[in-house]
Every structure is written in C-alpha cells, then in structure tokens.
C-alpha positions as CSV (number, residue, x, y, z in Angstrom):
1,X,48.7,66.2,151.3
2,X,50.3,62.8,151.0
3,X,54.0,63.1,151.4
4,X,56.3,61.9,148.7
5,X,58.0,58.3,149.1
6,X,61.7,58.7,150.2
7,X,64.1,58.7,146.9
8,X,65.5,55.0,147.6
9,X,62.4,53.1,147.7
10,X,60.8,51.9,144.6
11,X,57.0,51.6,143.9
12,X,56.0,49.7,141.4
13,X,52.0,49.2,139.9
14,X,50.5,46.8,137.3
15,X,47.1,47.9,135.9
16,X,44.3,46.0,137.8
17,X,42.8,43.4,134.9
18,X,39.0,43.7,134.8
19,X,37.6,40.6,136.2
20,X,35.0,40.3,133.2
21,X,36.8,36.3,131.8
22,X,40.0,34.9,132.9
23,X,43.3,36.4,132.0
24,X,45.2,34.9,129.2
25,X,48.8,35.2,127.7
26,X,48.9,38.3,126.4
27,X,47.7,40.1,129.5
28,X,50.7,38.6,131.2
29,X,53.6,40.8,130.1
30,X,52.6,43.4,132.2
31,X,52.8,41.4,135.4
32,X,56.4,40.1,133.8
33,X,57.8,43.2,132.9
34,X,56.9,45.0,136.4
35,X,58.1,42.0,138.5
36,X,61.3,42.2,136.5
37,X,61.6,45.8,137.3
38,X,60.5,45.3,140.9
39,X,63.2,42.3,141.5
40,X,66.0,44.6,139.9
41,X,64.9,47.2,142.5
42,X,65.5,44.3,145.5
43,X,68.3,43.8,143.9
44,X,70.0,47.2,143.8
45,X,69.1,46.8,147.7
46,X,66.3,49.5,147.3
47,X,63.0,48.9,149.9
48,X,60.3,47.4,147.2
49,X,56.6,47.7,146.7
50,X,54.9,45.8,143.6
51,X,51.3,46.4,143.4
52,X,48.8,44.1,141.8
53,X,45.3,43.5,142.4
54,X,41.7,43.1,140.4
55,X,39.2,45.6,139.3
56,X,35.8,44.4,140.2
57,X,33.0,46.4,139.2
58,X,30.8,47.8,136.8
59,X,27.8,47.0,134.6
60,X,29.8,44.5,132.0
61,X,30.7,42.2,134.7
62,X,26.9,42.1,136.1
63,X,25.9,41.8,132.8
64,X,27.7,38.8,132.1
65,X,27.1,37.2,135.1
66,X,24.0,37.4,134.5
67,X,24.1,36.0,131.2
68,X,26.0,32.7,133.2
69,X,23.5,32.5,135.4
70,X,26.4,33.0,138.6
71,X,26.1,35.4,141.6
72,X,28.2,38.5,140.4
73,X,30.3,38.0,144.0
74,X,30.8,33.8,143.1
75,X,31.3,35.1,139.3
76,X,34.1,37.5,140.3
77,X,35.8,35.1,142.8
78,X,36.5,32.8,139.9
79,X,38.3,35.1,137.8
80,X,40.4,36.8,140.3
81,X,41.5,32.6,142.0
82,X,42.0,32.4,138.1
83,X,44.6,35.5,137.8
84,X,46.2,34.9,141.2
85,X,47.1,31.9,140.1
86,X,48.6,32.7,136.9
87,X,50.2,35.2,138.8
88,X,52.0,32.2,140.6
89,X,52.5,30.2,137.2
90,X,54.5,33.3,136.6
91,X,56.8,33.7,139.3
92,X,55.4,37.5,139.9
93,X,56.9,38.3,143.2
94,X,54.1,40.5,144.2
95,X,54.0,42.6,147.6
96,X,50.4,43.5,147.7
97,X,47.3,42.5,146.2
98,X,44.0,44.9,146.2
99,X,40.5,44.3,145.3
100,X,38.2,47.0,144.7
101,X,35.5,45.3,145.8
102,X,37.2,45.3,149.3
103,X,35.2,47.4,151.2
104,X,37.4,47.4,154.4
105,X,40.6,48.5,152.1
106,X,39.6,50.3,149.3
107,X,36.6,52.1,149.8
108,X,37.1,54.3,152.5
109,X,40.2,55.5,150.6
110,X,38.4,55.9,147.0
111,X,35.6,57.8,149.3
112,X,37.5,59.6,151.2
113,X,39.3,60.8,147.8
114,X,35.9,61.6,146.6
115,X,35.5,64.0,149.3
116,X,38.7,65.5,148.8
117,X,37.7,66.3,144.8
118,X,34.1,67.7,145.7
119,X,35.8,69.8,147.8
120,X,38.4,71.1,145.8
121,X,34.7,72.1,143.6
122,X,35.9,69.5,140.7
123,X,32.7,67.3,140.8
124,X,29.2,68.7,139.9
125,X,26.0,66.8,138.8
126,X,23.9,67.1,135.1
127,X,22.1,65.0,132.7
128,X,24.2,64.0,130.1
129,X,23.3,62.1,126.9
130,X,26.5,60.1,124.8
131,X,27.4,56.7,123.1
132,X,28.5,54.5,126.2
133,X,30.2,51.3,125.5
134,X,29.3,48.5,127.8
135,X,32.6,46.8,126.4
136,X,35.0,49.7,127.3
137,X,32.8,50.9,130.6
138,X,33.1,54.3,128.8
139,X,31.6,57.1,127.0
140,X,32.5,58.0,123.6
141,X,32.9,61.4,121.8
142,X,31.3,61.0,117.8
143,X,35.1,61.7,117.2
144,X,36.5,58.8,118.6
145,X,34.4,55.9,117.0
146,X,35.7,54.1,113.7
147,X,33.0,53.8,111.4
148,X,30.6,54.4,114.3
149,X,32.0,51.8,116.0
150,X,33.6,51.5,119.4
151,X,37.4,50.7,118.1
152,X,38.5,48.6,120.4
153,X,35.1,46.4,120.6
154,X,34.1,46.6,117.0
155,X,30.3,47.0,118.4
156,X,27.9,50.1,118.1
157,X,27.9,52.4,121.5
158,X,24.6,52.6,122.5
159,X,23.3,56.2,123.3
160,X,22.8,56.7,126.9
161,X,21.0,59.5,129.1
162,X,21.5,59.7,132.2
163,X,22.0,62.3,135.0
164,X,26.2,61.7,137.1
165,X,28.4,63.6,138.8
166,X,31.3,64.9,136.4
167,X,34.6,65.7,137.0
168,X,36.2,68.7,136.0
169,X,39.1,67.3,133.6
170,X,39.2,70.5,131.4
171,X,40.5,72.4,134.5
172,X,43.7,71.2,134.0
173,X,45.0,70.9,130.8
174,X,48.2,73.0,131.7
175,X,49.4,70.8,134.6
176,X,48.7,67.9,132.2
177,X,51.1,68.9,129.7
178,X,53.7,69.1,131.8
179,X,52.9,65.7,133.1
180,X,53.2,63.9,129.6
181,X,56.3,66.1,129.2
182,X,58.5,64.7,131.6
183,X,56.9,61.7,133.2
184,X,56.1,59.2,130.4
185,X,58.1,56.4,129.0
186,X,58.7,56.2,125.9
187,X,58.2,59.9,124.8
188,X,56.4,59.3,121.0
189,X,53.8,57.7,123.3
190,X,53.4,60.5,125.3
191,X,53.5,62.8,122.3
192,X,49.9,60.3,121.4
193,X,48.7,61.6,124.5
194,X,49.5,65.5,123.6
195,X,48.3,65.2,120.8
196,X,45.3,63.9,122.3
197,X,45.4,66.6,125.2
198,X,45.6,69.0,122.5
199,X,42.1,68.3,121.0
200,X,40.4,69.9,123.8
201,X,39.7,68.2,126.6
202,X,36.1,67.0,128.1
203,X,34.8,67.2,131.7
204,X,33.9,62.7,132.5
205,X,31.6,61.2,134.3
206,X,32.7,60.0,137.9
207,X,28.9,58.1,138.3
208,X,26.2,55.8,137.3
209,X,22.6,55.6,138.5
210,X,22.7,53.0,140.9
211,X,19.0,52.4,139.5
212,X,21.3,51.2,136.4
213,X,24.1,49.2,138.0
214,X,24.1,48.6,141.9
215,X,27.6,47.0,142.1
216,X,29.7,49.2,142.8
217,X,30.9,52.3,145.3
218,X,27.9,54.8,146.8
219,X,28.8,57.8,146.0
220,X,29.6,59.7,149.2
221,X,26.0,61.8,150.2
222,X,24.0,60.2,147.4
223,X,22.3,57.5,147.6
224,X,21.1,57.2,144.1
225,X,24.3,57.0,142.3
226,X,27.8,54.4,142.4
227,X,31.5,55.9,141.9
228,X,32.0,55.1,138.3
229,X,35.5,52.7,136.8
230,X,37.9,56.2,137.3
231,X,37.1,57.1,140.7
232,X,36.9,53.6,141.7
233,X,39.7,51.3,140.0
234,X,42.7,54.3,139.2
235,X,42.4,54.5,143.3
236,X,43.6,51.3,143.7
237,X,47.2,52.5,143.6
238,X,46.7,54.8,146.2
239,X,43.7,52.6,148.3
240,X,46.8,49.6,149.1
241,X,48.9,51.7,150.8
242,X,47.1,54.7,152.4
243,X,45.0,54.6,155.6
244,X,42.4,57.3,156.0
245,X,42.5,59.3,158.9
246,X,39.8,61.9,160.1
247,X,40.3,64.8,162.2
248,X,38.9,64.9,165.4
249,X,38.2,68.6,166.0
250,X,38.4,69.9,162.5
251,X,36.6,66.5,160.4
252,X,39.2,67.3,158.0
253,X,40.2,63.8,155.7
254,X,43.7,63.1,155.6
255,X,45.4,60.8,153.9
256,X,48.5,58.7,155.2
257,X,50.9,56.8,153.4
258,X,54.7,56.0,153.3
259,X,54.8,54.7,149.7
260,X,53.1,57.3,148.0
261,X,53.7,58.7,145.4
262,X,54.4,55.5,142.5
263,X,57.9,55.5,141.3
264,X,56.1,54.0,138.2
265,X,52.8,52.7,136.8
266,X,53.2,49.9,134.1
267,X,50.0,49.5,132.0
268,X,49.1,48.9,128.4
269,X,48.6,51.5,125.5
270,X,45.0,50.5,126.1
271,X,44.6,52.4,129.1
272,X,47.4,55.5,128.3
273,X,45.3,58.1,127.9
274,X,43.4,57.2,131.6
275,X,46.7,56.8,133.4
276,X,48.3,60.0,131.5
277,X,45.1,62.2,131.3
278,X,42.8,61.7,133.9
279,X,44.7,60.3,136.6
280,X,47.2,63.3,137.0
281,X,44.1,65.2,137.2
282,X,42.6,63.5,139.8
283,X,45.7,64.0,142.2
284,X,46.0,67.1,141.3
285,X,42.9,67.8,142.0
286,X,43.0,65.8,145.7
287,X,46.5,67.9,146.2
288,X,48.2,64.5,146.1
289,X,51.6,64.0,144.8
290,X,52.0,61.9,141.3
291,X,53.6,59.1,140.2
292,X,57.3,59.8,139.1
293,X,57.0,57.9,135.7
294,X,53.9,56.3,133.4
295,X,55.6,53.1,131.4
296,X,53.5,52.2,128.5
297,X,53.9,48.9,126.8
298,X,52.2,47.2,123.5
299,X,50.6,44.4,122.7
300,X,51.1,40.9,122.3
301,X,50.0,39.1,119.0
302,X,50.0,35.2,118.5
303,X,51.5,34.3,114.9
304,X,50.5,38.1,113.3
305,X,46.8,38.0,114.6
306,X,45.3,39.8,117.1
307,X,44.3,37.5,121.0
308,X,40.3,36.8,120.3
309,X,38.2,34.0,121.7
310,X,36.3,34.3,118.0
311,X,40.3,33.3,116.6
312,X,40.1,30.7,118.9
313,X,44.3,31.3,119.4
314,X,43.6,32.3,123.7
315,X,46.6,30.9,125.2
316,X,46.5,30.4,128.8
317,X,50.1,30.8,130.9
318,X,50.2,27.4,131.8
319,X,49.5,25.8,128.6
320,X,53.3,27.5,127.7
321,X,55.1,26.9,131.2
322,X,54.2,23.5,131.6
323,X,56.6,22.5,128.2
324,X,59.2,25.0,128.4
325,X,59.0,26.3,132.2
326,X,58.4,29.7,133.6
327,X,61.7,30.9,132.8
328,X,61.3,30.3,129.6
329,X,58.4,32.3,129.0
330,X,59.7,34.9,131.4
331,X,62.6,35.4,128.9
332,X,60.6,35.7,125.5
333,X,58.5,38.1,126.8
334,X,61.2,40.3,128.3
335,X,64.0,39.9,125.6
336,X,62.2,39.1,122.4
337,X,59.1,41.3,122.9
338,X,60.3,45.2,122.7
339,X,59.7,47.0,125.9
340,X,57.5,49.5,124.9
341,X,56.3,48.5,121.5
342,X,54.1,45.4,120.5
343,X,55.4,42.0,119.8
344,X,54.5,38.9,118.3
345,X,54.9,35.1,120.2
346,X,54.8,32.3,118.0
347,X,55.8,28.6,119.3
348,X,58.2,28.0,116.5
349,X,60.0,31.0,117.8
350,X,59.9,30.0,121.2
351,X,61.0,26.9,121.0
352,X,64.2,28.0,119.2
353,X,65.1,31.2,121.3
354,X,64.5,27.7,123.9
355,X,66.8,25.5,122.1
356,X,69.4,28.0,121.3
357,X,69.6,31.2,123.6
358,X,68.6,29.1,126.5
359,X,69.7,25.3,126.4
360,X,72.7,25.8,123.9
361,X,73.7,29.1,125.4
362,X,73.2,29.4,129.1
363,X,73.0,25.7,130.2
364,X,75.8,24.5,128.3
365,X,77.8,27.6,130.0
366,X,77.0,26.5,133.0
367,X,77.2,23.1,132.7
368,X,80.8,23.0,130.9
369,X,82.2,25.4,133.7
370,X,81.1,23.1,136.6
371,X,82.3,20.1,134.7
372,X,85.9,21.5,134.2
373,X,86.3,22.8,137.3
374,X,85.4,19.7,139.0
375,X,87.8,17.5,136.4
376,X,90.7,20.1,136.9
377,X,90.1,20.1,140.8
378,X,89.8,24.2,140.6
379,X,89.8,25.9,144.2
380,X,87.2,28.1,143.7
381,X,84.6,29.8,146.3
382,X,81.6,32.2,146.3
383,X,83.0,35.7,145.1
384,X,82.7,38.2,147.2
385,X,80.8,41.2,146.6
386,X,78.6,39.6,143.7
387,X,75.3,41.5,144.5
388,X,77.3,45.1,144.4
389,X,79.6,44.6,141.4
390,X,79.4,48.0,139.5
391,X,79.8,46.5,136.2
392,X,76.1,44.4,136.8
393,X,74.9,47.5,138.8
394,X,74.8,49.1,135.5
395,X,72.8,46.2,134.1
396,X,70.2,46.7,136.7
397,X,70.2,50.5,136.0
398,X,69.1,50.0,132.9
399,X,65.1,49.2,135.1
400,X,65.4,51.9,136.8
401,X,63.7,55.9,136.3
402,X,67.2,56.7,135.5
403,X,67.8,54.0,132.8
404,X,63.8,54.5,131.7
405,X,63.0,51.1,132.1
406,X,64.5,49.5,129.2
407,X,64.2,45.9,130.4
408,X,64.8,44.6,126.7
409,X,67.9,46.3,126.6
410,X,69.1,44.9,130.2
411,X,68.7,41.8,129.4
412,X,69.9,41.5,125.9
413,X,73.3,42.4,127.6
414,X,73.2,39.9,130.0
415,X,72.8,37.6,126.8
416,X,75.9,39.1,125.1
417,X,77.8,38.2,128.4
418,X,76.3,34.5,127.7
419,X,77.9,34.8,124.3
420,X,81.0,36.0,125.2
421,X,81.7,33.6,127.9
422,X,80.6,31.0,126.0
423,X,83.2,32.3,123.5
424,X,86.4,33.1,126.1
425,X,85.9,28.8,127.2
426,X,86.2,27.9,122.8
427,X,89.3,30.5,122.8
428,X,91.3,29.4,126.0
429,X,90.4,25.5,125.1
430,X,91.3,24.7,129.1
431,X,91.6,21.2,128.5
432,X,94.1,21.7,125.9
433,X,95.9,24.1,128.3
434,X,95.7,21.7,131.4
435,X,98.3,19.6,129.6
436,X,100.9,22.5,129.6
437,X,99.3,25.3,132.2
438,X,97.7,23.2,134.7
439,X,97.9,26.3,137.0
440,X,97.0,29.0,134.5
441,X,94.4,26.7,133.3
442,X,92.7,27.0,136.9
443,X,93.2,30.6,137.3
444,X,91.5,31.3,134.0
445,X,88.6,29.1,134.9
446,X,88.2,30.8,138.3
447,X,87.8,33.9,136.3
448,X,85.3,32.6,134.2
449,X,83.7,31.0,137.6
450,X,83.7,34.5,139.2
451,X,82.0,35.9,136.1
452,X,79.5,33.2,135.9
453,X,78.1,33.7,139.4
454,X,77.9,37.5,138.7
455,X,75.8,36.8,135.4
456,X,74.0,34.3,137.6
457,X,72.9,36.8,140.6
458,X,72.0,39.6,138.0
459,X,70.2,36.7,136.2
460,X,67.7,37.0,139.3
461,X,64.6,39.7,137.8
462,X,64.2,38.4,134.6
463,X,65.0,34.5,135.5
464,X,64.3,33.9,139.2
465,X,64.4,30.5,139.1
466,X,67.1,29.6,136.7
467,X,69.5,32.1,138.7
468,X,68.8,30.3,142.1
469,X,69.4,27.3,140.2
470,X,72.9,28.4,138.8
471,X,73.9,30.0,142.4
472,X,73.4,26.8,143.5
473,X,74.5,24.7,141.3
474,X,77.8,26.6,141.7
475,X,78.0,26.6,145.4
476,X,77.5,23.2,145.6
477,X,79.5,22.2,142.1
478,X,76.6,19.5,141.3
479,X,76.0,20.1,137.8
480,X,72.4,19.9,136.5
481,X,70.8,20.5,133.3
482,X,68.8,23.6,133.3
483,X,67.0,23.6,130.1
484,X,66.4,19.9,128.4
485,X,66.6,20.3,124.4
486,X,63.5,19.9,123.3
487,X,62.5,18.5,119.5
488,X,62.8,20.4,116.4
C-alpha cells in the first residue's frame, strides 16, 4: 500500500484536458486557480507538487484525426504544444507534466494498477449493450439522457454492444459515502454526488475492443481489448509520481511514492461524479490511500452564453493577455469568478475591474508610495520577516484544506487591504504633514512602506508577476507603472 504524503507537503492536481481541439479560455481557470493554490503552498514554505498533464486517448480523438486527415500521434502533438503553451501564457508554475500516452511513465503504473484491481476480484468480463457517447467517451443509463440526448453533447448516444471488462463500482457504495462526506469542497456539490450515489450505483466498463479502437492501453493478459478513459486517464495522478516495483521472490506489485496521496484534486463539475464516485473506488479497491480533498469549480460563460465553436465566442488565453497582461486575467478569474460556482467574463467588465481595481487601485498605491518616499528622502529598507507575517499567513490559509480553498475569498481581502491603504495615504495627506511633521511624516510612510511590501509578497499566487514587480520596484525605489490605463 502506498504510504500517505507527510502532513506538510502539499499535492496539488488539475484534471488532464482531453487532447480532442485546443484549449480555450474557459478551460483555463482550472490551471489558475490550482497554481494559485500551489504558489500559496510555496509560500507558507510547504514542499509543493502541482500536477498537470494531457489525456490522450480514446476513440473521439482517432476519430477526429481521422476526419483531418493527421496521424493520431502528429494530431495529438499539436494540441498538447498548444496547451503547454497556454500553460506558459498563464504563468502556471507547474512541477510535473504527464502524458498518458507515455508509455515509459504512465503505463506501467496504470497496468500495474490494473493488476492490483483484478486481484482484489473487482474486474470481470461480459457483453454488455448501452448508449455510448463518442463525445463524452462514456456510456449512458436511459436515466441520464435529456430528451434522449447526451446532455452535455446535445447528440443521440448510439447503442453499442460489445463484450469489456467491468469494474465492480457497486461494491462500494458505503466507503463512498463517507468519501463525499468529508472530502469534497463545497459540500452542496457533494450533496449532487449523494444524491447521485444514492440512485444505486452501476458496475463500468474498464475496456474497449481493441478491434474498435487500438489507441490506447492493452489490457494486461488480453490482447483483444485497451484500458478504457477511467483506468487510463484518473491514473495519471498517481502514474507522475509512483514507480512500480516488482518483487523478486514473491512477483508481488508494489507501488512507491512519496507524494501520494493528493492533498487535493481541482477539476470541473463536469467530471465530479468520476473524481467523487469512481475514483475513490478505484483506490479503494488497489488498497491505496485517497486524496485528502476533491475541489469542484463551475464554469465559465462569455457575456451569458455558454463557450461553443457553433457561437463562434472561443477565446483563446492569448487573445486576452496580450491587451491586459497575464495578471490581469489571473485576477478576474480568481477574484471576480466565485471559487466554486460558475461565472461569467465579459471584456467590458474586464477592462473596468482593469482600469479600476488594478491601475487606479494597486498601481497608483504603489506608485504614490515610491514617489513620496523618494521626495521626502524616507530611510526605509526591506522588512524583515515579510514571508512569515501572521497577519498575511492567515491570507494564505484561506488556500489551504484548513481554509477549504476559498481563493476568492483570499484575495478579495488582499483587495480591501489595497483599499484601505489607498485610504490611510488620502487621510494622513503626507505632503501636507511634511510641512509641519517632517519626521512623523516619514515614520508614517515607513509604515505604509512596510505594509506595502507585505501586500506585495502575499500578492505572489494570485499575481506572480505584478508582486515581483512591486518587491522590486520597492527594493530598488525606481517607480514604474504597473498597469497602463487603457480606453474607456
């Protein structure tokens, strides 16, 4: 059995995007809002681990490649160069990066984890008939369609027989419950989930007929069939950070890892019911630890409307970052999108949380602070003790298991502190005072000074750039401007 992660070190997961078309703006909150949690981890001085990666098989991606006339490898390659570098558009600071289709990496582990559940007597092999969405890679239960209809594809399943190995989900139902009981942020979504687990729940296929779709995993001792999306992509987590070792006198699988198990998974409400259902069952079933927390998140609309190619409204990351900057994406995802609910982007709004929040609030702080101080000929140096300040501690704690992650909340009271400083230079008026105070006058802008590099070092997961900018900027007392007002 894998051994639990120490309690200080923080693992943190994004889903794996399926590398079907290239990522666009809406998928990128996830990677956001799991680098901000990673970077307040770092910053707490807790050893890190942010996971990303790609999955890369299964029939819609052959299908489509097809349809393009492109070698499903030289298909695939473009999509995931295509993420990575959004990933870098967006200042993720990932650790790791896994590809399912990396056979020296991640298939021994998903194989090897395979083992472990035939083993345990959770897979078996039948012939099974059911709706099967190409769009969703997944069955469908007559309960679940909308109007016959897959309801997150809008298309007819079509009805597929075929004989797979299945996995034994029903057997643990209990275990389950407990799972979405304590382990899932926010709890009405994991009330969904029970509510869901509360149905009944089905035994789900593990396999396809490698006659019927050839890229992909062999199943371990059969030749005929590939590990199907849940046996193959949900391993990812475990597959960058485990080794498989065998045992030379007994051929007994182990599994090694010192990061295992995730302090959280970040994924969509999407994919809940995989990460919150099946997945526990699957460690459970390997006798593997699981992850300490499941954060679900919503979705992103553009202007009210849903993100379609049909609506022709696909932003791409860059198409933002290049006019406002990273930062400022960064900070209307994390502070004007809720956490766990959906939200809504519009550029109008945007451009004025830009405008105000960012170049009338923050850059004018900093800006104005430099400026006096260099007028007044203030003695100030670095504070001491910035990164360990227990007032900003608690600001960080907020991302943490502890705090459940609210990111929203963290950084709408960095904003306040914006507000308030902003406020404290209006009310103390220090060039009014300098003409009676000079030396109170100093010693109240060193205390705004000290405060400022504080907000600028807890600044650092949800505006990496602007922070090193300001800690700079203050170091070297060379004001610049951080956001340039842009048109109304």
């Amino acid at each position: 059995m894998l051994k639990s992660a120490k309690p200080d070190r923080f693992f943190v997961t994004t889903a794996i995007p399926y590398m079907n078309s290239h990522v666009h703006l809406g998928n990128c909150l996830e990677y956001v809002l799991a680098d901000a949690l990673a970077r307040a981890a770092r910053l707490r001085g807790e050893p890190t681990y942010l996971l990303t990666g790609t999955d890369e098989h299964g029939q819609k991606i052959v299908t489509t490649a097809k349809d393009k006339g492109v070698e499903v490898r030289e298909f695939v390659q473009g999509n995931v160069d295509f993420f990575q570098a959004a990933l870098k558009e967006l200042n993720v600071s990932y650790d790791d990066f896994i590809r399912t289709s990396d056979q020296k990496r991640h298939w021994p582990v998903v194989q090897a984890f395979w083992r472990r559940l035939k083993e345990k007597g959770d897979l078996y092999e039948k012939d099974y008939e059911g709706l099967y969405c190409i769009g969703c890679e997944a069955f469908y239960r007559e309960a679940d369609l909308v109007d016959g209809q897959c309801p997150t594809h809008l298309t007819k399943p079509e009805l597929t027989k075929e004989r797979n190995w299945f996995f034994k989900l029903s057997r643990y139902s209990t275990e389950i419950l407990d799972f979405l009981k304590t382990r899932v942020e926010p709890r009405w979504r994991a009330n969904e989930m029970i509510k869901f687990l509360e149905q009944g729940l089905e035994d789900i296929s593990f396999s396809r007929p490698k006659a019927k779709l050839n890229w992909g995993i062999p199943v371990p001792d059969d030749d005929s069939q590939v590990i199907y999306v849940w046996c193959d992509a949900l391993v990812n987590y475990l597959s960058a950070v485990t080794r498989v070792e065998v045992n030379k006198k007994t051929k007994a699988i182990d599994l090694k890892s010192d990061w295992w198990p995730a302090s959280v998974h970040v994924v969509g409400k999407d994919i809940a019911k995989f990460h919150t259902l099946y997945w526990p069952a699957m460690l459970l079933s390997a006798g593997l630890a699981l992850p300490e927390k499941v954060l679900i998140h919503g979705f992103i609309t553009i202007n009210g409307q849903k993100i379609s190619k049909s609506l022709g409204n696909v932003i791409e990351p860059k198409q933002i970052t290049e006019t406002y900057g990273v930062d400022a994406l960064r900070f209307y995802f994390l502070h004007e999108v809720p956490t766990v609910d959906d939200g809504d982007f519009s550029l109008n709004h945007l451009k004025e949380v830009y405008n105000g929040v960012l170049a009338d609030g923050l850059g004018n702080l900093v800006q104005r602070l430099i400026v006096m101080s260099n007028k007044y000929e203030v003695k100030w140096s670095w504070p001491t003790g910035t990164n360990t300040d227990l007032a900003y501690r608690a600001v960080l704690t907020i991302c943490s298991a502890g705090g459940h992650f609210e990111v929203q909340k963290a950084l709408d009271k960095l904003v306040k502190q914006i507000e308030e400083l902003n406020r404290n230079i209006q009310q103390l008026a220090p060039w009014e005072l300098f003409k009676t105070e000079p030396d109170r006058a100093r010693d109240e802008l060193i205390k705004l000074l000290d405060e400022l590099a504080r907000l600028a070092v807890t600044l650092e997961p949800f505006l990496p750039n602007t922070s090193a900018k300001i800690i700079t900027q203050l170091k070297t007392r060379q004001p610049e401007v951080l956001f340039p007002k842009l048109d109304q």
